[in-house]
MIVO-426201 format. One line per field, with one value per residue (C-alpha): z, y negated, x; residue number from 1. Coordinates in steps of 0.001 Angstrom, whole numbers, padded with zeros to 6 digits. Each point is the difference from the previous one (the first is absolute). Last residue first. Example, Ala and Ser with C-alpha at 12.3 -4.5 7.8 and 13.67 -1.06 7.14 Angstrom:
<drenkes>
zz: [007140, 000660]
yy: [001060, 003440]
xx: [013670, -001370]
pos: [2, 1]
</drenkes>
This chain:
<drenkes>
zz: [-007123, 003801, 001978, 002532, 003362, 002742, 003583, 002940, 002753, -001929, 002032, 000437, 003229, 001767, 000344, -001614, 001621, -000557, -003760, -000363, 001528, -002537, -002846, 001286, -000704, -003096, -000833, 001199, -001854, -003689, 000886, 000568, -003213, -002018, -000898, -003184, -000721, 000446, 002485, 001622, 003558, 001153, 003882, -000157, 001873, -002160, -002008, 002188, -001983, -001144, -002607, -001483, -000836, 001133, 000996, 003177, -001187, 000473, 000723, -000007, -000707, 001460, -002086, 001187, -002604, -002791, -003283, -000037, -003283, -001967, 000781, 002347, -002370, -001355, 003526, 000010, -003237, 001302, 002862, 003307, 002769, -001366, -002848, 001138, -001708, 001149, 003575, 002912, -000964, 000619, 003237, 001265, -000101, -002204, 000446, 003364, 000169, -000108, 000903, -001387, 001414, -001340, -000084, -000443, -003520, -000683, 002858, 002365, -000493, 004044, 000589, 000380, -002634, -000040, -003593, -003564, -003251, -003023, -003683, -002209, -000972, 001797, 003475, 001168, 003285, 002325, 003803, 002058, 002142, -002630, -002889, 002669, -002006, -002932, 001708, 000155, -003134, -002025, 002148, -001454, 000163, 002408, -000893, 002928, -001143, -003760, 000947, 001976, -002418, -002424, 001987, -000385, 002525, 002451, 001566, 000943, 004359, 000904, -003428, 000890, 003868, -002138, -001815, 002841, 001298, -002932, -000275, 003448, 001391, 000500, 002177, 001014, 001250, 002872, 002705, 002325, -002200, -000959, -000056, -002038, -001985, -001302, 000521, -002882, 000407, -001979, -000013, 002651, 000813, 002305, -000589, 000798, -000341, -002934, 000357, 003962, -000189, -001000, -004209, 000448, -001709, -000389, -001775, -003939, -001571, 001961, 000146, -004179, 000301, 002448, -002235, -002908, 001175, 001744, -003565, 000637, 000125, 003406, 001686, 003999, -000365, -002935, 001705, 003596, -002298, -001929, 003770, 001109, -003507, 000452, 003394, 002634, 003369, 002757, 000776, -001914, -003113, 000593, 000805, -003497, -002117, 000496, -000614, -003100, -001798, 000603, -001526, -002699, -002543, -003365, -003275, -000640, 002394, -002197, -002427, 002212, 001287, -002563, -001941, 002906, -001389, 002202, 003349, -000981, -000395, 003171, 001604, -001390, 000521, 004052, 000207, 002207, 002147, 000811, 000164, 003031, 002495, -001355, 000575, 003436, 000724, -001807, -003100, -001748, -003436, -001653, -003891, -001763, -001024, 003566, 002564, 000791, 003275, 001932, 003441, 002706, 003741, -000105, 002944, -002096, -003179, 002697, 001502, -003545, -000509, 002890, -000571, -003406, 002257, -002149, 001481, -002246, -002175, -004044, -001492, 003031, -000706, -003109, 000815, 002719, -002399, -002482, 002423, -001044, -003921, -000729, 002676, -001800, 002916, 001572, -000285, 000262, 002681, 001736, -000576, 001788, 003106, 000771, -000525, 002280, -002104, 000582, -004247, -001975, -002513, -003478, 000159, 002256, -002893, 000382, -000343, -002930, -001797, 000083, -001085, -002861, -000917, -000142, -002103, -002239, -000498, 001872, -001910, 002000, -000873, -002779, 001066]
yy: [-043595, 001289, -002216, -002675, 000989, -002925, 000814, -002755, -001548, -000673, -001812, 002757, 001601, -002264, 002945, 003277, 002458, -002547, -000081, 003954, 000374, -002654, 001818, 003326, -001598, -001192, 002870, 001885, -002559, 001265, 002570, 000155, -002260, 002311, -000511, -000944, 000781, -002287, -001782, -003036, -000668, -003181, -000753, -003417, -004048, -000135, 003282, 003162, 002718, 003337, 002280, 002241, 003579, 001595, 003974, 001813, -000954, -003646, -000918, -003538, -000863, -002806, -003166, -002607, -000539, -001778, -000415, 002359, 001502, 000858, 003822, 000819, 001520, 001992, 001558, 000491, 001964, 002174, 001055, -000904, 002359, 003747, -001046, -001308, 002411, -000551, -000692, -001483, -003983, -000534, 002048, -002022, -003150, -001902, -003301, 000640, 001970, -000683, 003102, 000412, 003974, 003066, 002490, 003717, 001455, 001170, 002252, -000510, 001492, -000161, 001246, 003841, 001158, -002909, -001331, 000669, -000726, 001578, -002269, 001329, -003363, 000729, 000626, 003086, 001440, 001678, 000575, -000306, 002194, 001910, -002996, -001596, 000792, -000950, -002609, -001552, 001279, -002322, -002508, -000335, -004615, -002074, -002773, 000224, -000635, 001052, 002911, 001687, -001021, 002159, 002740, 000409, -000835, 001114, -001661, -004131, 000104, 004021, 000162, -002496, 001769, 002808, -001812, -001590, 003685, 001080, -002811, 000426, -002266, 001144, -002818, -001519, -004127, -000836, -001151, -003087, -001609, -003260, 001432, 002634, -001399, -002423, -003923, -002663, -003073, -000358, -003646, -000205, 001797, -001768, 001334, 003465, 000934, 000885, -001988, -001283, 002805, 001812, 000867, 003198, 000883, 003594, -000751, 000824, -002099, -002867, -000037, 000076, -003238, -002161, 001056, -001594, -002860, -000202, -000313, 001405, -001702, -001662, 003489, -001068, -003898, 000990, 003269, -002155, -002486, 002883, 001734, -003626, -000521, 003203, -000330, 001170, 002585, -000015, 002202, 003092, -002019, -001133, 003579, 001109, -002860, -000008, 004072, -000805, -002243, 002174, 003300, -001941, 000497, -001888, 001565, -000729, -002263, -003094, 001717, 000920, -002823, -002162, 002676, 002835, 003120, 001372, -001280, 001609, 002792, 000238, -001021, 002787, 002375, -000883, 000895, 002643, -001764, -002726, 002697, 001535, -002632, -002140, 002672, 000106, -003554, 000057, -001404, -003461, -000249, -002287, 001501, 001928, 002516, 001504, -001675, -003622, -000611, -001515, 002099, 001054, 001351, -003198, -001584, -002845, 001655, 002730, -003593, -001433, 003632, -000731, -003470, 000744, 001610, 002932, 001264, 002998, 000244, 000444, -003547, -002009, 002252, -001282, -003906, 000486, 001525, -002556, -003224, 000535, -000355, 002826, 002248, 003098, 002795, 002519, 003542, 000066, 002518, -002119, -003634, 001973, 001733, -004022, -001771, 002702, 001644, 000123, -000091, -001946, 002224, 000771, -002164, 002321, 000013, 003835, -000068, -002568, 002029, 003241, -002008, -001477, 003441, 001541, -003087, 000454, 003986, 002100, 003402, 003519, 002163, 002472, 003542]
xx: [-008852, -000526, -001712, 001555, -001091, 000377, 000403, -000373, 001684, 003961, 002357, 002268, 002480, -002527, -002008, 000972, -002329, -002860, 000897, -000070, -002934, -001230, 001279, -001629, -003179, 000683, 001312, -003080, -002333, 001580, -000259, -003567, -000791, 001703, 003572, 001818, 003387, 003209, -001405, 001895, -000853, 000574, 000649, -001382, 000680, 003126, 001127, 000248, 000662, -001529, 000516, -002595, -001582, 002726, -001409, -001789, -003248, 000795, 003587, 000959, 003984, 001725, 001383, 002922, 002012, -000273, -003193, -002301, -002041, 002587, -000958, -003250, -001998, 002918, 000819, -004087, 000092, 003348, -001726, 001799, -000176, 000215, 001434, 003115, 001908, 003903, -001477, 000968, -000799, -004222, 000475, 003247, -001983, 002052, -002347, -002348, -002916, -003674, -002322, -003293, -001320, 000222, -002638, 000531, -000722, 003423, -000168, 003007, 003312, 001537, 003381, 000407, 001745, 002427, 000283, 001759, -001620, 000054, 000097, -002892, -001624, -002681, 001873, 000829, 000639, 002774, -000021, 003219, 002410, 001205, 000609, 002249, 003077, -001972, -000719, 003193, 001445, -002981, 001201, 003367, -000030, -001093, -001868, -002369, -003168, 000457, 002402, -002936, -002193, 001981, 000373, -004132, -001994, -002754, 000705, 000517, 000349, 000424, 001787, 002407, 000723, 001055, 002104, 001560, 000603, 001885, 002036, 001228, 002767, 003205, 002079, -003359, 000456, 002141, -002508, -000101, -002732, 001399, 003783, -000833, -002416, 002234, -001156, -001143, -002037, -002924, -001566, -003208, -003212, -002333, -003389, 000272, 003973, 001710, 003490, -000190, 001484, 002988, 000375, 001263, 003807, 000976, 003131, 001096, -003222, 000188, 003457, 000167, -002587, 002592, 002958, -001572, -000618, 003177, 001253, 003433, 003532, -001055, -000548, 000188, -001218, -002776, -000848, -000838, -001910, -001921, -000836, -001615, -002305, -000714, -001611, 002100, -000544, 002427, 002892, -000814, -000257, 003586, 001225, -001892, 001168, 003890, 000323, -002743, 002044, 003287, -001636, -001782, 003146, -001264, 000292, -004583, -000309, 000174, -001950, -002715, -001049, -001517, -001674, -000566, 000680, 002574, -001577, -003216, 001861, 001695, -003671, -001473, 002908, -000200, -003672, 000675, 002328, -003089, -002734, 001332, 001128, -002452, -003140, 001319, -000480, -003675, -000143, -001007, 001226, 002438, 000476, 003294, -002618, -000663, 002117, 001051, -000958, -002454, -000012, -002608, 000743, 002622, -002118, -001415, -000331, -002485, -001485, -001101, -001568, -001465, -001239, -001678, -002950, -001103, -003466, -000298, 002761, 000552, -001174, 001963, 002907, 000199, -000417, 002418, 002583, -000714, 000791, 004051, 000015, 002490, -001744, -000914, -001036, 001648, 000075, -004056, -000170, 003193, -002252, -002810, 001661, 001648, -003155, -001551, -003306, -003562, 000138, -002340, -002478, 000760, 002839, 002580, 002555, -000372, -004038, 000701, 002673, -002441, -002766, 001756, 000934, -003071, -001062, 002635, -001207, 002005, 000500, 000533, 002850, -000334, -001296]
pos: [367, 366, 365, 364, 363, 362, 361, 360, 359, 358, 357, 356, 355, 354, 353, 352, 351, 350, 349, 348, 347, 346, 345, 344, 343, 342, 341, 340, 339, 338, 337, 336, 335, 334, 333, 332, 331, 330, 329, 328, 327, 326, 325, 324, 323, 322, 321, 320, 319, 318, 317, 316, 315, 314, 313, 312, 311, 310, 309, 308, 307, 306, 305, 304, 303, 302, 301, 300, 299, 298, 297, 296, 295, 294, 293, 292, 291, 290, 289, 288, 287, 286, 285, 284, 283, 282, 281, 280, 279, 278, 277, 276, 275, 274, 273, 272, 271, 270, 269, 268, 267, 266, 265, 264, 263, 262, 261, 260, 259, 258, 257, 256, 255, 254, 253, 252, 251, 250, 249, 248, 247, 246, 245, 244, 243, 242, 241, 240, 239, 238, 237, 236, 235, 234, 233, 232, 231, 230, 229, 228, 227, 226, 225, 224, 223, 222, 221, 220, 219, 218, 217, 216, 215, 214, 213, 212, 211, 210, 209, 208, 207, 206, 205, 204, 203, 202, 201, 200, 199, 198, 197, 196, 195, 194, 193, 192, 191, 190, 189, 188, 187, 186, 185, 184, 183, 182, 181, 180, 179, 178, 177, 176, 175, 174, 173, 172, 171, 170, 169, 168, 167, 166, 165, 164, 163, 162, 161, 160, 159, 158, 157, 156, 155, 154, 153, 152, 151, 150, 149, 148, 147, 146, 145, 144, 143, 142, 141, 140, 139, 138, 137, 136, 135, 134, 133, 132, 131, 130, 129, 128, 127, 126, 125, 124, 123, 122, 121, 120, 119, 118, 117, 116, 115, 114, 113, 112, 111, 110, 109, 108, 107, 106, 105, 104, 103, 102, 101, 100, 99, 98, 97, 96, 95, 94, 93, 92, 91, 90, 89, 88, 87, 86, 85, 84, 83, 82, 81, 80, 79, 78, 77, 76, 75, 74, 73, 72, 71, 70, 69, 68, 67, 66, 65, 64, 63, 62, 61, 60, 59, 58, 57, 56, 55, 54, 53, 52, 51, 50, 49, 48, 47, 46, 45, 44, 43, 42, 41, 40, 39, 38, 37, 36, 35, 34, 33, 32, 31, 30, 29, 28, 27, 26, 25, 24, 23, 22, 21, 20, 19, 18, 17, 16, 15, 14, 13, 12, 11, 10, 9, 8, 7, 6, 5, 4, 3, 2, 1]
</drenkes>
């Protein structure tokens, strides 16, 4: 007998149930940002904004209170990108993710020229005792490079030691309300922990398809950017359950983690940008339909836009824009949807506060 096919909608409800937005978790901060191996933090309010749409009760303050107390890190991780994960997540993820961040290094257009022939060993032997001393902003560690390495572009050498050290970004960076410029300290010395001399690959991927599966290796490599994934699980292969999708491509996942009907219910949820379920897949399918993606495209001008799901898929993109949160549609939505995002929109505005001066939720139609 062939293994069994998930249908995009099966699979959308599997991701949601993991992603905990079929119904908010009664989660920790902490227990939740280490189910969902972090969380996407480039622009620092998401986090809160994402666990706001996945936990019961979420009172930004605590996760505020976990940066605070170093139980919660912003750190450059999966995909070269600043999430949010828990202290031991760093200490695992952050060596694992070491040929991401070598490569990024490598192909960087300004930087990685200059870096290219260039001995790091004596850069990063001044950086990582002065780092351990007090934390710097980047502006600060380029000065201190410019006055040890003058013959270098300090530049330069600043980006290559963000890349080849552990470096958090140390609050007041990322917290509720009152976030400030990044300033740069290594995990080590900021968490009082070396980080994991043989980290498991095996386990983290695991721990993937508990949050995204069931997947194929090549959503594993999309979120993480790791490479020889396919060899990963089929080493694992015994201790996990395999599918199809309809394109033919098998899937991996846990045997036992939850598969819900396709026909159960899913509620709105607004997300932040690069929510970390919109970006973890190499077939996206199962959460964006192509048509809507198109619906959506030239249609926004900056920065700045969330995603709307309704039915479990984008529908939208949100932003605040002046006295509105506006909802752009990129399909068209009954009546009754269209009043649950609206709805949800202004939950969504009383959770943020004064973080926006928007008060009310505009829908712009789909074209």
């Amino acid at each position: 007998m062939g293994a069994e096919v998930l249908t995009p909608r099966a699979l959308n409800r599997a991701l949601l149930a993991r992603q905990l937005l079929l119904r908010r978790a009664d989660l920790p901060v902490v227990d939740a940002v280490e189910h969902l191996v972090g969380l996407q933090a480039q622009v620092p309010a998401n986090p809160y904004t994402a666990l706001w749409s996945r936990l019961e009760g979420f009172r930004p303050e605590v996760l505020s209170d976990a940066l605070d107390e170093r139980r919660v890190v912003r750190i450059a991780v999966l995909r070269a990108t600043i999430h949010l994960v828990s202290a031991a997540d760093c200490l695992v993820l952050r060596p694992l993710m070491q040929p991401v961040l070598d490569g990024e290094l490598a192909r960087h257009p300004q930087f990685g020229p200059a870096l290219r022939e260039l001995d790091l060993g004596p850069v990063l032997e001044v950086v990582r005792p002065l780092l351990a001393e007090r934390p710097l902003s980047l502006a600060d560690l380029r000065a201190a490079l410019a006055e040890r390495f003058p013959e270098h572009d300090a530049g330069a050498l600043a980006y290559a030691c963000r890349n080849e050290l552990a470096l958090v970004q140390v609050p007041p960076r990322g917290l509720w309300g009152r976030s400030a410029q990044a300033a740069y300290a290594t995990a080590e010395s900021w968490l009082g922990r070396p980080l994991v001399r043989r980290p498991s690959l095996e386990d983290v991927v695991l721990r993937y398809l508990g949050a995204f599966g069931p997947a194929a290796a090549a959503d594993v490599a999309t979120w993480s950017r790791l490479t020889g994934l396919a060899a990963v699980l089929e080493r694992l292969r015994p201790r996990l359950r395999t599918f199809r999708d309809e394109g033919g491509r098998e899937l991996f996942d846990l045997p036992e983690a939850p598969r819900p009907d396709a026909s159960v219910a899913a509620p709105v949820r607004f997300l932040p940008e690069y929510d970390n379920v919109l970006l973890s897949h190499g077939d996206r399918s199962r959460i964006a339909r192509d048509e809507v993606r198109a619906g959506l495209t030239g249609r926004t001008e900056g920065l700045g836009h969330g995603s709307v799901l309704v039915d479990g898929f984008l529908a939208g993109l949100w932003r605040p824009e002046g006295e509105a949160l506006v909802v752009l549609l990129g399909t068209r939505l009954s009546k009754r949807a269209s009043a649950s995002v609206a709805a949800e929109g202004r939950r969504l505005l009383r959770f943020l506060g004064d973080q926006t001066g928007a008060r009310d939720v505009h829908l712009i139609g789909a074209d």
